[in-house]
N, C-alpha and C positions, 0 to 999 in steps of 0.2 A: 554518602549515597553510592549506587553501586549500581550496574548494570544484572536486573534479574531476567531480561533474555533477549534476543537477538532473530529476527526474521529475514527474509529472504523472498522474493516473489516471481519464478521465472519468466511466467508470463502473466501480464497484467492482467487482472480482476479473476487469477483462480489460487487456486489452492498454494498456503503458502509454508514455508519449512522451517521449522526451529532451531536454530544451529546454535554450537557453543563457541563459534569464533567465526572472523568475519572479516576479510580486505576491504576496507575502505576505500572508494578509487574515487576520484573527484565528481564524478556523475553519481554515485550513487551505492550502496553494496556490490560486492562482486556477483553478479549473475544475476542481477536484481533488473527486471521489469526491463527486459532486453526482448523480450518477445509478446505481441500482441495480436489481438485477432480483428480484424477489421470487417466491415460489411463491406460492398458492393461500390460505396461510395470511397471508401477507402478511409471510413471513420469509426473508434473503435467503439467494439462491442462488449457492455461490461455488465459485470456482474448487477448493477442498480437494475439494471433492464433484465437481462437473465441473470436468472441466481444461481440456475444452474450451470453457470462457469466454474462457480462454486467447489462442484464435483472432479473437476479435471485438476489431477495429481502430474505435473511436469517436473523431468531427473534429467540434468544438465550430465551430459558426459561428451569431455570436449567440444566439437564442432559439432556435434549431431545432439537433440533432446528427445525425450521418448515419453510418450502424453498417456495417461489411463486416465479410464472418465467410464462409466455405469452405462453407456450403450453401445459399447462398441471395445474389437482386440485393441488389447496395448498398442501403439504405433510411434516407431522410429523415424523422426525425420530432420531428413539434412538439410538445411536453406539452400534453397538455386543463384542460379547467378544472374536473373532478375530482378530489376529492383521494380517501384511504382510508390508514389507519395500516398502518405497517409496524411491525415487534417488532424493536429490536437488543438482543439477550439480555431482559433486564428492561425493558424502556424501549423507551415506544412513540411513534413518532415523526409525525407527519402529514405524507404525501407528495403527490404529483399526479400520477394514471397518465397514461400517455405513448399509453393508445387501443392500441384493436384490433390493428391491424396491426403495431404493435411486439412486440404480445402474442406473434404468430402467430411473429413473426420469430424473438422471444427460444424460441419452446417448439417450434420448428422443431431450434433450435442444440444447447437441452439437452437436448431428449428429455424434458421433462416440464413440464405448466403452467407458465406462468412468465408476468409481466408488466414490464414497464419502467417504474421509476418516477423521478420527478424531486424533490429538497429544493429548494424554491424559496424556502423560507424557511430559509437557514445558522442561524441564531441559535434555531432549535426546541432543538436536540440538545444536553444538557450533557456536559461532560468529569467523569468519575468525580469525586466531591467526595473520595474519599480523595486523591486526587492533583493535582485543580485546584482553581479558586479560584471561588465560585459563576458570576463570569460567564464563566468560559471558556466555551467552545462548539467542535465539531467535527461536522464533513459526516457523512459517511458511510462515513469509515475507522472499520478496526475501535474504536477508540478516542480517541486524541489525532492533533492537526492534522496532524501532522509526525511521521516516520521518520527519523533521523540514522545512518548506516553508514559505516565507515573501509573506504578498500582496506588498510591495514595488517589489520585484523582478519580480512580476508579472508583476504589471503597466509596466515596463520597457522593459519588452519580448514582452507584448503588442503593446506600441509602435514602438519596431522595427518590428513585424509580417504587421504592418500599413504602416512602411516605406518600407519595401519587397513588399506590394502588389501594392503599389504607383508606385513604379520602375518600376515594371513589367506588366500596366497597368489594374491589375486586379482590383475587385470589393474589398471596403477594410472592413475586418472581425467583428465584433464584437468582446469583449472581450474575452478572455478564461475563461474559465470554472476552477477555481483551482482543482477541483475534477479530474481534467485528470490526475494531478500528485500524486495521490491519498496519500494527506498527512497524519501525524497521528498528529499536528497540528501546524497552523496559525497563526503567527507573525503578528502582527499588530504594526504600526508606529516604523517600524524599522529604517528609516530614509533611510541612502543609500542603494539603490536596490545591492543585492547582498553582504551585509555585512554578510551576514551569514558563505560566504566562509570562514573568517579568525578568526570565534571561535572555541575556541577551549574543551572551559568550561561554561558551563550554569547553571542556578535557576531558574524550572518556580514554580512557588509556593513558596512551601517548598521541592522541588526534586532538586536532582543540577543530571546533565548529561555530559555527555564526548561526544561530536562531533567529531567524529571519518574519519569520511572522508566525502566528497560530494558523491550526488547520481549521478552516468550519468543516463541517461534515453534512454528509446525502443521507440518502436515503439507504446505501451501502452497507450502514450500523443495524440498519433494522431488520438486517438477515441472518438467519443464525446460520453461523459456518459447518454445524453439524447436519441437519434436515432441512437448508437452502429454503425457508419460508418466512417469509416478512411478516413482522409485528408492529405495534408503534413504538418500544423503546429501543434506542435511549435516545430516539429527536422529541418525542412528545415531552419528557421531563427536561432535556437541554434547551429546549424551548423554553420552558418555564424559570431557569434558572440559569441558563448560559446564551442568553440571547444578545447578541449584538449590530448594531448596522443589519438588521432584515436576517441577520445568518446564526448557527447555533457552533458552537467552536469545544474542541476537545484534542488535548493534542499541540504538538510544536514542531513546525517543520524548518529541519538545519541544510546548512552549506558546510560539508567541508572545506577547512582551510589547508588540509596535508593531507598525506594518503599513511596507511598502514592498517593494523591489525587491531580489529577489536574483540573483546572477548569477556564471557557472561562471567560475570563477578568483577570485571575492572570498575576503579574509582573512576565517579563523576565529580566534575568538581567545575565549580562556578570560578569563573574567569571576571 
């Protein structure tokens, strides 16, 4: 098995960037899901709700990032030296807003208050103690540092999304998009689709990781990252076929146990 690609998110729930190598730092990818956009309550604002976050392309260059998005000039901004708590579920985190005119930018795009904010400090944020260890920590993804996904498990969702629309005499889909489940990276030649579910220890490189639980998945899948418009799959057929405890699951979310480099084409290998 082998790593066929690697993602990156700078700011949560928009546009995300394929790279061919990649710091692993104990929270999470390097530059990954370090900046977020919150509403009014200081809770954020994601793509499930607007798709069109979708659309905002963010380019890390040092201490400053510079956002393009379909309704408005490119804009450069530096985070202030303001901070103010954001809520992720239960758990409140202290960020640094990123000032007015990002504000304006972000509630321009979603069509409702909205501010941009920055974790300047990774190591605030703890990983669920039912599933990490006290000192893990994680940015600003939903959860845990890392998303792990096989294209084998794909082809497989695929084919039943084909046999779903077979049945039900509809027109039958084209591929999915892997971006919809917006991994942080890509298993290639895993062999049986859905092998991922029962590791529990992994090596990609020279990093070994702890697979801590599977992801279920929102409603987040059912938007296409191309034209930002929701369908029913892939929850309608995960539902049919990957349903577990009330939730539909795809995907394997890890802890690093080391830091360094990973990079597309490195062996995976089962621990």
């Amino acid at each position: 098995m082998r790593i066929g690609a690697i993602f990156f998110y700078p700011v949560k729930s928009t546009a995300g960037h394929e790279v061919a190598e990649a710091e692993v730092q104990p929270w999470g990818l390097a530059g990954d899901r370090r900046y977020v956009v919150v509403d009014e309550r200081g809770e954020p604002l994601t793509a499930r709700e607007h798709p069109i976050l979708l659309a905002c392309v963010a380019q890390l260059d040092g201490a400053t990032i510079k956002l393009t998005g379909p309704h408005a000039d490119p804009l450069r901004v530096t985070p202030t030296t303001r901070r103010f708590t954001a809520h992720f579920g239960s758990t409140p985190v202290e960020v640094t807003d990123c000032g007015d005119e990002a504000a304006a930018w972000m509630t321009a795009l979603t069509g409702r208050q909205a501010r941009l904010a920055w974790l300047d400090d990774p190591t605030r944020r703890p990983v669920d103690p039912a599933y990490g260890r006290p000192d893990d920590r994680v940015s600003l993804a939903d959860a845990y540092p890392l998303l792990l996904t096989s294209t084998a498990s794909l082809a497989r969702l695929d084919d039943w999304i084909a046999e779903t629309a077979a049945e039900r005499g509809e027109e039958l889909p084209g591929p999915l998009d892997m971006r919809r489940f917006r991994p942080s990276v890509v298993v290639e030649d895993a062999g049986e689709p859905f092998a991922e579910d029962g590791w529990r220890r992994l090596r990609i490189g020279e990093v070994e990781f702890r697979a801590v639980k599977g992801c279920d998945r929102c409603v987040l899948t059912t938007v296409d990252p191309d034209t930002y418009v929701k369908g029913k799959e892939p929850i309608r057929t995960l539902s049919r076929h990957r349903k577990r405890d009330g939730l539909v699951w795809f995907g394997v979310n890890l802890i690093p146990d080391g830091t360094g480099t990973i990079k597309r084409g490195d062996p995976v290998t089962i621990l």
